[in-house]
C-alpha positions as CSV (number, residue, x, y, z in Angstrom):
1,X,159.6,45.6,155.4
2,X,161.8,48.1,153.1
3,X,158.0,49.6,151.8
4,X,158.0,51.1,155.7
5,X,161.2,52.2,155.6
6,X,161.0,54.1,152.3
7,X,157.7,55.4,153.5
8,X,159.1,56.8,156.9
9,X,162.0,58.7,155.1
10,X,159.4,60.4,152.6
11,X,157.3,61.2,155.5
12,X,160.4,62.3,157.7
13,X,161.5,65.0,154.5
14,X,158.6,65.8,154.0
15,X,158.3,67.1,157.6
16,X,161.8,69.1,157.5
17,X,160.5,70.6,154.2
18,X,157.5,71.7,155.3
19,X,159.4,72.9,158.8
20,X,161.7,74.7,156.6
21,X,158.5,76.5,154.9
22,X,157.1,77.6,158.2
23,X,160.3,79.1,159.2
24,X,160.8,80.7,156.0
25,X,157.2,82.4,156.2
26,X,158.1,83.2,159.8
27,X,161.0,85.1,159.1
28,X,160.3,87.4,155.5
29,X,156.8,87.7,156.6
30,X,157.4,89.3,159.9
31,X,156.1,93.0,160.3
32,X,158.6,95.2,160.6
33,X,158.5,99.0,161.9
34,X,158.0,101.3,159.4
35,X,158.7,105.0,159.8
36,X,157.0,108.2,157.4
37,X,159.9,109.1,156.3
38,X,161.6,105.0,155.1
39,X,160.9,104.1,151.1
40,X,158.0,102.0,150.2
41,X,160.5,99.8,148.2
42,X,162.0,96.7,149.7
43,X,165.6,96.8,150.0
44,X,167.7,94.0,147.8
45,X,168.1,91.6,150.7
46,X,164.2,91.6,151.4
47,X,163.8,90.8,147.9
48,X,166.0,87.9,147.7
49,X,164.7,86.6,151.0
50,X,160.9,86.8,149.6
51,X,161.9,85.7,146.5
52,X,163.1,82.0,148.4
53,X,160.4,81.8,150.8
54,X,157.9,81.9,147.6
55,X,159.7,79.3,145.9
56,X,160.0,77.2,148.8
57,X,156.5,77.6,150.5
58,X,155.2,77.3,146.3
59,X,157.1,73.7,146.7
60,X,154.8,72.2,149.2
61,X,151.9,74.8,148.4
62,X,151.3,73.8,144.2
63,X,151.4,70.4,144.8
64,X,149.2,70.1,147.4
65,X,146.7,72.8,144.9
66,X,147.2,70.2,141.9
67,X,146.1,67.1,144.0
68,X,143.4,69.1,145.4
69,X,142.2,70.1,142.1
70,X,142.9,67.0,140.2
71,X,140.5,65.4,143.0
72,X,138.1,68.1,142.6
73,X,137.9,67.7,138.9
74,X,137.4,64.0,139.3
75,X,134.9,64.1,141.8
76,X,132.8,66.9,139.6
77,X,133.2,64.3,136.9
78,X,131.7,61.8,139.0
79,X,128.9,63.9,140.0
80,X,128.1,64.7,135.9
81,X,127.7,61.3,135.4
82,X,125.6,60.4,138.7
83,X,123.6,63.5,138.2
84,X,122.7,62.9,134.8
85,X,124.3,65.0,133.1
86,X,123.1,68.1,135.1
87,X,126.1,70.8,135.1
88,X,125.2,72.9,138.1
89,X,125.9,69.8,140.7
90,X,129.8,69.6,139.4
91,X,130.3,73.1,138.7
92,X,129.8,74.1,141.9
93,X,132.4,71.2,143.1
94,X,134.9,71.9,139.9
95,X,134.9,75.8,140.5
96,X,136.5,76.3,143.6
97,X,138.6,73.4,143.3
98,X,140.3,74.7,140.1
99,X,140.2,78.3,140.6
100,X,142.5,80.0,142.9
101,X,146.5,80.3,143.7
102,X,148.6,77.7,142.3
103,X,152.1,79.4,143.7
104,X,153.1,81.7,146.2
105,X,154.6,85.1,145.7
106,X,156.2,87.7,147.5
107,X,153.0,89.5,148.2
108,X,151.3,86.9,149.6
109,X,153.9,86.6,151.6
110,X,154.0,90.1,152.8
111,X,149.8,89.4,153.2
112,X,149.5,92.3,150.4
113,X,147.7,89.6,148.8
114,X,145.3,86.7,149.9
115,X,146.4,83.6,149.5
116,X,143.5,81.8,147.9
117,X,143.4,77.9,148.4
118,X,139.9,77.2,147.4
119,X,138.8,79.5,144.5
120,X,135.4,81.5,144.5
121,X,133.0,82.3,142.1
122,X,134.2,85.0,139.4
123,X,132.7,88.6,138.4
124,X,131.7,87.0,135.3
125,X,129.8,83.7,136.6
126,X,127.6,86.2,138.4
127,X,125.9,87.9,136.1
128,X,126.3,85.0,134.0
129,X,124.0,83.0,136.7
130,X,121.8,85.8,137.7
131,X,120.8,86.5,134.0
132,X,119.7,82.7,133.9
133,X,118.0,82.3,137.0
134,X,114.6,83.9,135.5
């Protein structure tokens, strides 16, 4: 009986934290209007206000990218083994679990930068995998 109890008050702040996320993304990430003649540069305030939505979004966000990775790596583990020993099956599993944004920052914030959950294949693996393919 206290194992549901315990469980409903990690699920319950769980819930205000990630409420407290949404509103914090809400707010600093709201477009503004922007005239010619205003500076590029964010004012002090703005700063400080991106500054703790990052942290705060990056506290729900990174965990969430480690589990997912963590399972990703596991599961491309797996597949070595089942496959094996064939290295295409879990790379293409272990890739975009791994790669991509662990933490938030201001720019992602102010969508100056994606925000990349599930990583893609880079520059380098390209030409890597098109040289091989013949």
């Amino acid at each position: 009986m206290e194992h549901r109890g315990v469980f409903q008050m990690l699920a319950r702040s769980a819930l205000r934290l990630f409420a407290v996320t949404l509103v914090c993304v809400a707010v600093f990430a709201a477009p503004s209007a922007a005239r010619a003649e205003d500076a590029p540069e964010r004012n002090i305030m703005m700063q400080y206000g991106l500054g703790v939505g990052s942290v705060l979004c990056s506290l729900v966000y990174g965990p969430a990218k480690v589990v997912y990775a963590t399972l990703g790596s596991f599961t491309g583990g797996m597949a070595f083994l089942l496959t094996g020993g064939r290295t295409d099956v879990p790379r293409e599993i272990i890739q975009p679990a791994v790669r991509g944004d662990y933490i938030v920052t201001p720019e992602h914030l102010t969508f100056n930068q994606p925000l990349e959950f599930v990583g893609h294949e880079g520059a380098l693996d390209k030409t890597a995998s098109n040289d091989s393919d013949w």
